[in-house]
Every structure is written in structure tokens, then in C-alpha cells.
Residue, then its C-alpha position, 0 to 999 in steps of 0.5 A: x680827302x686828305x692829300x698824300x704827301x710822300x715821305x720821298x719822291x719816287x724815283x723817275x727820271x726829269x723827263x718822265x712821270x711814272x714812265x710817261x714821257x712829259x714833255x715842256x709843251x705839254x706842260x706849257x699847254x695844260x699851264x695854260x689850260x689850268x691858269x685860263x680855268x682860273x681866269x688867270x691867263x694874264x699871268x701866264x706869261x709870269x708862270x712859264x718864267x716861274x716854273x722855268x727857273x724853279x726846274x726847267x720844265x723837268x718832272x723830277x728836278x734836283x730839289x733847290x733846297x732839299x725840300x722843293x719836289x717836282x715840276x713847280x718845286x713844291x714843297x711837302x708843308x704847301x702840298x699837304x695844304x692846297x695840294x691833292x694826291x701826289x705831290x710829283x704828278x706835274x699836271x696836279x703840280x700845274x692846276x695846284x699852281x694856277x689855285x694858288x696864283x688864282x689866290x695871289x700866292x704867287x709869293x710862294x715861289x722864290x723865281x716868283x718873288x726873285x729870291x732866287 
């Protein structure tokens, strides 16, 4: 199944997903869901850190750099890779991340590597 990648976010607001309120603690908490599936729960800590410069825990941030989307500011070219439907729904942001960093891929955030 190829993932979809939009060619622009939808519009919500930096707290809501398709008119769902999201909030940092449910997000917190399915970070930890995901990154304990992977076996990963270790560096939790490291990812609440990540996300929490990346966007502030916001659905829809104001991308950094015109390119990053969503939640864990992915951008479209890393989504079409490892990502799965779409690219603004945080809790697939969240369980793509914890694959990725499962993978060592954490390099492929700038908070992660400082480059921000």
C-alpha cells in the first residue's frame, strides 16, 4: 500500500486533528505506547525532548522550514519512505517515529542532532 502524501497539510488548528482536540498528554502517552512496542522505552525521554522543540507538541505547527508537517515535523520525502496514510495524523507521526528511532534514525531530526 503506497502511503498518501499531501500536496498541502489540511487546514486544522495546533491543537486539533480533523476536529479532535489532541492533546500533549495523549500524545505523551501513545509516545510512550509506541517507543515501549518497539522496545525502545529508553529513549523516551530523548523523544519527548525532540518533538518538544520540533513543534511544541502542536498537530499543526508552523513547519520550521516550509517542508516539515505536523507533530514530529516530517517532511513529505521521509513520509513517502517510511510513513503510512496521512502525513498530519499525529499518532501515525508518533508510531513512524518510534520505527525510525527503533532503526537508529534518529539523525533525521534537527532537535535530535542539535542542528537546531
Amino acid at each position: 500500500m503506497q502511503p498518501t502524501v499531501p500536496e498541502k497539510p489540511p487546514l486544522t488548528d495546533s491543537r486539533h486533528y480533523l476536529g479532535i482536540y489532541v492533546s500533549k498528554q495523549g500524545l505523551t502517552e501513545a509516545l510512550e505506547s509506541a517507543f515501549a512496542k518497539y522496545g525502545i522505552l529508553e529513549q523516551l525521554p530523548v523523544a519527548i525532548q525532540t518533538i518538544q522543540c520540533e513543534s511544541g507538541f502542536q498537530v499543526d505547527p508552523l513547519p520550521h522550514n516550509s517542508i516539515s508537517w505536523g507533530v514530529a515535523q516530517f517532511t513529505p520525502s521521509t513520509w513517502k519512505d517510511y510513513g503510512y496514510g496521512d502525513i498530519m495524523n499525529p499518532y501515525a507521526q508518533i508510531n513512524v517515529m518510534a520505527m525510525m528511532w527503533s532503526r537508529g534514525l534518529q539523525g533525521r531530526w534537527d532537535c535530535y542532532t542539535g542542528k537546531r
